[in-house]
DRENMARSE-190119 format. One line per 3 residues: number of its first residue (from 1); for each residue x negated, y, z of N, C-alpha, C, CB. Coordinates in steps of 0.2 Angstrom, whole numbers, plus 5000, padded with zeros to 4 digits. Glycine has a CB too. Example, Ala and Ser with C-alpha at 12.3 -4.5 7.8 and 13.67 -1.06 7.14 Angstrom:
1) 4934 4972 5039 4938 4978 5039 4934 4984 5039 4943 4978 5045; 4936 4989 5035 4932 4995 5036 4936 5000 5039 4930 4997 5029 .
END
This chain:
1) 4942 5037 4930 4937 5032 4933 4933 5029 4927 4941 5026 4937; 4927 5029 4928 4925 5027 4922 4923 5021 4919 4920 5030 4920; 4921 5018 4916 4921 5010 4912 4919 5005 4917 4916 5009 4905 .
4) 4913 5008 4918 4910 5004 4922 4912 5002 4929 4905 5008 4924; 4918 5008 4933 4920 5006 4937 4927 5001 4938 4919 5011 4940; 4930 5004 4931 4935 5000 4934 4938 4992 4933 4939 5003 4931 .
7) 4934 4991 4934 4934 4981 4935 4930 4981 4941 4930 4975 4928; 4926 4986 4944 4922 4985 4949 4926 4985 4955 4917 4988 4949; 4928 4980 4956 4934 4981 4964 4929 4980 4968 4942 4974 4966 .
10) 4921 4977 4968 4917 4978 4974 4916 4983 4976 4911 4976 4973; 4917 4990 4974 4916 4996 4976 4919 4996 4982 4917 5001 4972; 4925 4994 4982 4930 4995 4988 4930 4993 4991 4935 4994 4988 .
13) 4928 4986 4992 4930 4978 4996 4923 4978 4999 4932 4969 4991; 4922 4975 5004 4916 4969 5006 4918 4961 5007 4912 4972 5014; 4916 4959 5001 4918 4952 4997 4918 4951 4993 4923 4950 4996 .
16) 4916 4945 4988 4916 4943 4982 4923 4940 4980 4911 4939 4983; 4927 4943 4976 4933 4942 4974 4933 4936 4971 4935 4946 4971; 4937 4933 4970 4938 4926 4964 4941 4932 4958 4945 4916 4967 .
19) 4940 4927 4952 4943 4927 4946 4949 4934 4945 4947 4920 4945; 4953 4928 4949 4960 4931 4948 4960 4938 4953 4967 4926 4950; 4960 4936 4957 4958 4946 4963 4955 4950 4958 4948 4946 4971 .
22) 4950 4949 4951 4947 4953 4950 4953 4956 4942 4939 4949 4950; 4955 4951 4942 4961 4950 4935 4967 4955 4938 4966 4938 4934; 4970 4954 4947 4974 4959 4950 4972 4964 4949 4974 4960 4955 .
25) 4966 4967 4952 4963 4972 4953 4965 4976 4946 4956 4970 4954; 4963 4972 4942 4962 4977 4933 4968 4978 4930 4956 4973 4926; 4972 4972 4933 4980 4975 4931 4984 4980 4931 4983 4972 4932 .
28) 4982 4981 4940 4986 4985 4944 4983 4993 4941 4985 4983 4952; 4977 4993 4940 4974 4999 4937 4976 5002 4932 4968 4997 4935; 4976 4996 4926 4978 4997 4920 4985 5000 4923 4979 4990 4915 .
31) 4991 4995 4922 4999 4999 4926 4997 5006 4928 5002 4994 4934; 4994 5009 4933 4993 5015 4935 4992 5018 4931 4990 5017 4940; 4989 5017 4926 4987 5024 4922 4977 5024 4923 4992 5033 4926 .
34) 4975 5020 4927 4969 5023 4929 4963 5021 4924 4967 5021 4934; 4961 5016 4919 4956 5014 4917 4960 5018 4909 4954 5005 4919; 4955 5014 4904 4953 5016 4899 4955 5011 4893 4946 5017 4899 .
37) 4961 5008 4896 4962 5000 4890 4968 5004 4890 4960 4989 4892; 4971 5008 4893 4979 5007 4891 4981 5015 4893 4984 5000 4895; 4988 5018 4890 4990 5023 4893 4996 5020 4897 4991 5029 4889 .
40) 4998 5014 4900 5001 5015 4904 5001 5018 4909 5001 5011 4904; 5007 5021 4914 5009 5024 4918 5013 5022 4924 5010 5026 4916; 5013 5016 4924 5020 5011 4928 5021 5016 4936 5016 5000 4931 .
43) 5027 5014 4939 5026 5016 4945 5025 5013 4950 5030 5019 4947; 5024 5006 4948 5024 5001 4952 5022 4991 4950 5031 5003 4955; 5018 4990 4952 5016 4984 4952 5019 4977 4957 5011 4986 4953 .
46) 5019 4972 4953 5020 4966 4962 5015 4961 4961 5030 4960 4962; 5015 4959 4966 5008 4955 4966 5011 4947 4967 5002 4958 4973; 5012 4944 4963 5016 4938 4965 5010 4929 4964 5026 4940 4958 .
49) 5008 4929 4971 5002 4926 4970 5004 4922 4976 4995 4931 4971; 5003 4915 4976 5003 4912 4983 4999 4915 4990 5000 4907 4983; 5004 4911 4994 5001 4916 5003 4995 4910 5003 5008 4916 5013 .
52) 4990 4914 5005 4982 4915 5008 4979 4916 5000 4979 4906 5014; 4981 4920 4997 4975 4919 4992 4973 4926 4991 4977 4916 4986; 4973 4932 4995 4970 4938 4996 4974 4944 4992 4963 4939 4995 .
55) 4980 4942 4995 4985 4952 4993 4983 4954 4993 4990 4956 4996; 4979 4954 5003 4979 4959 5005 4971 4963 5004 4980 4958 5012; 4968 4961 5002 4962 4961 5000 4962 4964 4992 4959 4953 5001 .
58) 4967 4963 4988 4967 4967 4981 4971 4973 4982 4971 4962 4975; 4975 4973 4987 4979 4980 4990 4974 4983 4993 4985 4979 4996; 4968 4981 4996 4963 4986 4999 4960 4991 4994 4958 4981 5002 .
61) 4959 4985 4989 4954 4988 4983 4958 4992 4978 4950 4983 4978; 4963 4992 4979 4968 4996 4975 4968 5003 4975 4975 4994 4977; 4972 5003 4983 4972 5008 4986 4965 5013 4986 4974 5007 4991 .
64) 4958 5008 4986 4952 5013 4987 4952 5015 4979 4944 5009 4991; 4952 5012 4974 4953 5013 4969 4956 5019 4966 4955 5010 4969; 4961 5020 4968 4966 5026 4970 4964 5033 4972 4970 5023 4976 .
67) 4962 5031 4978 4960 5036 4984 4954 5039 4980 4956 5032 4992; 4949 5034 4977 4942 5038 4973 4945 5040 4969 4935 5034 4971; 4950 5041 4964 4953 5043 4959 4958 5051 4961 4955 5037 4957 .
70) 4958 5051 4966 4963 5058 4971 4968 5057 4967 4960 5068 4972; 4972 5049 4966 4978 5050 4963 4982 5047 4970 4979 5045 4955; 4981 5044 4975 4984 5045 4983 4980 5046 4989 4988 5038 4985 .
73) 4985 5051 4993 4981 5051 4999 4984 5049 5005 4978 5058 5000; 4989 5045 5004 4995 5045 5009 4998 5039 5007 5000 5050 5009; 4999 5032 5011 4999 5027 5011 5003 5023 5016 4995 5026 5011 .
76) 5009 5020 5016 5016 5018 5020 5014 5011 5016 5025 5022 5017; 5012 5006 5023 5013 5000 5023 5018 4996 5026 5007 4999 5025; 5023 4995 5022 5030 4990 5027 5028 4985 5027 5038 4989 5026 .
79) 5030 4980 5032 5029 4972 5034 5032 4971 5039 5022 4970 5036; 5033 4964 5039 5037 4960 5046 5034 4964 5053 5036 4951 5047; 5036 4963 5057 5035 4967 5064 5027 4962 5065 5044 4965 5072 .
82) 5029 4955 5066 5024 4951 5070 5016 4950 5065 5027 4943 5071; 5018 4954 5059 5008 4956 5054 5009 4962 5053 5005 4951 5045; 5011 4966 5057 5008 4975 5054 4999 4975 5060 5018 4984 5058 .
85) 4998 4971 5064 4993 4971 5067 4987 4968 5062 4994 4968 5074; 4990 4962 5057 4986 4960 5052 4982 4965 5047 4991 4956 5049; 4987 4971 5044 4983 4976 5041 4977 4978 5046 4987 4982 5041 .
88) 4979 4978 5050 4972 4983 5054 4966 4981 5053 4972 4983 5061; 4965 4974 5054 4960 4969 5055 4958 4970 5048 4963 4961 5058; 4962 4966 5041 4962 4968 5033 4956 4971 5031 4967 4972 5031 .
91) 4959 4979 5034 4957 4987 5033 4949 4986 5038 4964 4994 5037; 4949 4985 5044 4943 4985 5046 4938 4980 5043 4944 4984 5053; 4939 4974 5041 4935 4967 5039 4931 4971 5032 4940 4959 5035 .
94) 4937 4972 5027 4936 4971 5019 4935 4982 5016 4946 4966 5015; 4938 4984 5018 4937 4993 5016 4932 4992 5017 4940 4999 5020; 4928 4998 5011 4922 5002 5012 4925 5008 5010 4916 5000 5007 .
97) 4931 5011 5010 4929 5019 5011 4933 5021 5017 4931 5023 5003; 4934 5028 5017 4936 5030 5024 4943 5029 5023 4933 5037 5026; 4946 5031 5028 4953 5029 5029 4954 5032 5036 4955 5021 5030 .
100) 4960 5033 5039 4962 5032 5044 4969 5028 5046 4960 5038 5045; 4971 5024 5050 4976 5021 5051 4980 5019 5056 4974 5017 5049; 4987 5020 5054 4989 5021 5060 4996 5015 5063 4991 5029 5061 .
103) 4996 5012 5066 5002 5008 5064 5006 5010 5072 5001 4998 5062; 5013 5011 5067 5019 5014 5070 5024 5013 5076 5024 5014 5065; 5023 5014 5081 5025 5009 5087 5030 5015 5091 5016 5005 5093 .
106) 5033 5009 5096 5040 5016 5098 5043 5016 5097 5040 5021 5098; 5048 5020 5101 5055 5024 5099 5056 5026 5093 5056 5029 5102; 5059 5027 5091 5060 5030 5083 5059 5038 5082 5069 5029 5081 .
109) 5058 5042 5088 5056 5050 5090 5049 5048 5090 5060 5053 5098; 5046 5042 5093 5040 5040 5096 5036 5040 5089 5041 5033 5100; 5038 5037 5083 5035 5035 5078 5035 5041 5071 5038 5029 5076 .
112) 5041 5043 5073 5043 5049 5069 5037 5057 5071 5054 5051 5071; 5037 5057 5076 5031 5062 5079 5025 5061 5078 5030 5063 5087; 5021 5054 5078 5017 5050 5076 5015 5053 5067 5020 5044 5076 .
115) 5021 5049 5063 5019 5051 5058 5020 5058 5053 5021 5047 5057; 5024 5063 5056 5022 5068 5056 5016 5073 5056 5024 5067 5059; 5012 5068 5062 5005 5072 5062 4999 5069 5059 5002 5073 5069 .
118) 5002 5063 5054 4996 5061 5052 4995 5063 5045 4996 5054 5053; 4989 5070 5046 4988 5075 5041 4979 5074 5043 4992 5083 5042; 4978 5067 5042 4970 5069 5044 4968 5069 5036 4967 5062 5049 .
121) 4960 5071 5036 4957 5073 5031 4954 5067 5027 4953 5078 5032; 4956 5062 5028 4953 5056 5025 4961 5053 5023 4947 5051 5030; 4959 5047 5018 4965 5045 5016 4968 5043 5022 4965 5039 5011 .
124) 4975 5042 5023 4981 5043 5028 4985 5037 5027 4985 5051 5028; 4985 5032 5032 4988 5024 5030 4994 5024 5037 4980 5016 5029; 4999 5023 5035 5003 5022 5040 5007 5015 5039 5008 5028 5040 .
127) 5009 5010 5045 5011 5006 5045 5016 5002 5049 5008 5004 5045; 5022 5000 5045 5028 5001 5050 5031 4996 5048 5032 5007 5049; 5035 4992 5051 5038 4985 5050 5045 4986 5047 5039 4981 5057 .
130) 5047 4984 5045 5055 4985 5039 5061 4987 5042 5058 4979 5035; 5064 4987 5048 5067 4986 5051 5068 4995 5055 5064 4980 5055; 5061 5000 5054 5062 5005 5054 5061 5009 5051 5060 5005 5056 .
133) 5061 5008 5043 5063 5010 5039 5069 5014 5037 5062 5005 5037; 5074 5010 5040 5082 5013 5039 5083 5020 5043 5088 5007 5043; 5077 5018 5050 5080 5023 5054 5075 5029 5054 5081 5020 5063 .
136) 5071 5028 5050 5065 5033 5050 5064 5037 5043 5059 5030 5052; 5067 5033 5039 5069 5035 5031 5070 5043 5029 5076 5031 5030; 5072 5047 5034 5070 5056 5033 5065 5057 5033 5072 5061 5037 .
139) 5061 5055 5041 5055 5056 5042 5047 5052 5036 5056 5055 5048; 5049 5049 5033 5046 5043 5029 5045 5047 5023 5050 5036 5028; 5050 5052 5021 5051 5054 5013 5047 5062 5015 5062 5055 5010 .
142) 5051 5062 5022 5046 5070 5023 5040 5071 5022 5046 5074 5030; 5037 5064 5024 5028 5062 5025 5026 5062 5016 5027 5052 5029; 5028 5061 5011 5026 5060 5006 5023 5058 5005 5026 5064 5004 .
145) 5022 5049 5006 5018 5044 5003 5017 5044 4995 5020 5037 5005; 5010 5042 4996 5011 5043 4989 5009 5036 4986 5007 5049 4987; 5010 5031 4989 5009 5024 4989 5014 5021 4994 5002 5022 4990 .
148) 5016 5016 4993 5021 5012 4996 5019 5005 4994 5028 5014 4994; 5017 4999 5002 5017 4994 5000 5021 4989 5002 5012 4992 5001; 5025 4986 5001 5030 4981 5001 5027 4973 5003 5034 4981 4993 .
151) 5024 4972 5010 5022 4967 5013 5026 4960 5012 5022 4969 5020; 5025 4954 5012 5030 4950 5013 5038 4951 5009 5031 4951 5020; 5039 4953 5004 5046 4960 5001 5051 4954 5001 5045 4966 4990 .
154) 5050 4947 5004 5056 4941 5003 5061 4946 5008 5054 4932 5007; 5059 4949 5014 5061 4953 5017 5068 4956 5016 5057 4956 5017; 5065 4959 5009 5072 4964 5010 5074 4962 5001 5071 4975 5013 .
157) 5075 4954 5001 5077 4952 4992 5086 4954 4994 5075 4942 4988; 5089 4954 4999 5096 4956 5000 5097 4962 4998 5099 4955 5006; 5099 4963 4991 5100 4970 4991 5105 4976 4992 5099 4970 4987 .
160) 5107 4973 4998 5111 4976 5001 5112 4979 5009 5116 4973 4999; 5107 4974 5011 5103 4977 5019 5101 4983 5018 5097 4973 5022; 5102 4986 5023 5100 4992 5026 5094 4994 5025 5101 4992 5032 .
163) 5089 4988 5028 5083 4989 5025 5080 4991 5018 5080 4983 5026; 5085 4987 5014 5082 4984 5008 5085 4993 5003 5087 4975 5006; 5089 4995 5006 5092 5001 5004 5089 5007 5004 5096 5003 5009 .
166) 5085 5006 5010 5081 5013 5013 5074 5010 5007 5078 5013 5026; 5071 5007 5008 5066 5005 5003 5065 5009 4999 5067 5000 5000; 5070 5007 4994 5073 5010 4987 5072 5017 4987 5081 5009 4987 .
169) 5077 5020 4990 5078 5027 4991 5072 5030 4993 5083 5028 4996; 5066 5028 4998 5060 5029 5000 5053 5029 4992 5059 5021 5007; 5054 5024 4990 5051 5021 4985 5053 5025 4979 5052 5014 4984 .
172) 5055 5029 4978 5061 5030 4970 5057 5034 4966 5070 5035 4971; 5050 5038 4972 5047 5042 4969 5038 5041 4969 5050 5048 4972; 5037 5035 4970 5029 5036 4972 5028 5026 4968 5026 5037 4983 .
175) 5022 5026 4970 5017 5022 4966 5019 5015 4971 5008 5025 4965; 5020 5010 4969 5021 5003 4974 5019 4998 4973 5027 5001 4975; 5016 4996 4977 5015 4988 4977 5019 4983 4980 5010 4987 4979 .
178) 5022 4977 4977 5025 4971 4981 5022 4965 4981 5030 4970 4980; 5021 4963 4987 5018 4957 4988 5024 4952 4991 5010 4958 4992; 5024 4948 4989 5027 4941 4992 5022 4935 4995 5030 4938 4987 .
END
């Protein structure tokens, strides 16, 4: 990515970021390995920022970030059951690049067939609430996200839930983000 672009989280967003969105943005960059100030290589970032002040909105620009860089094309978003519909909305308001999105509903056969087929040719965002995680954790790893976002991650701070387990083991090998 070149100089120019990488503090430009407008490329991604439609929105004027404050300050600190823009301070995320270049951190999370930096950590990956992407820009030109550091050879860091982290696997993983948290975003630890009060609620309403736009996670979700610096995870948008992350990921496009990312995506324009063809360092992910495959994206597992976990969250509580009652805002995995929130992404959607997110992704439709604030994205400017392509995507496609699918959030995970069903039987556990139901979601697992689902995500299975989601080999579409634009970046590929899947979104599933924690809780199915445990049970879909083969099928999750088979998919080979190559990002993983950790919604809400108070979620699973018991490190010894089931949830919190599958996470881990899910995560051990790709690029993450946690938000609280």
């Amino acid at each position: 990515m070149t100089r120019s672009h990488q503090s430009d989280m407008t490329r991604f967003i439609r929105a004027s970021p404050y300050a600190c969105q823009r301070a995320a943005f270049k951190f999370a960059l930096n950590n990956f390995g992407v820009t030109d100030d550091t050879n860091l290589a982290s696997p993983g970032i948290a975003l630890l920022v009060e609620m309403g002040t736009g996670k979700s909105l610096i995870a948008i620009a992350i990921i496009g970030a990312l995506c324009f860089c063809k360092r992910i094309r495959r994206v597992l978003i976990v969250a509580p059951l009652s805002i995995l519909g929130v992404w959607k909305d997110e992704f439709a308001k604030f994205a400017t690049y392509e995507y496609d999105m699918t959030i995970l509903t069903g039987s556990t056969a139901q979601k697992a067939g689902v995500l299975a087929a989601m080999t579409y040719p634009t970046l590929n965002i899947a979104v599933l609430n924690y809780e199915s995680t445990r049970r879909l954790e083969q099928d999750i790893v088979a998919w080979k996200a190559n990002m993983i976002i950790a919604d809400e991650a108070h979620k699973i701070k018991t490190h010894n839930t089931a949830a919190a387990k599958a996470m881990r083991r899910i995560g051990a090998h790709t690029r993450s983000i946690v938000s609280c």
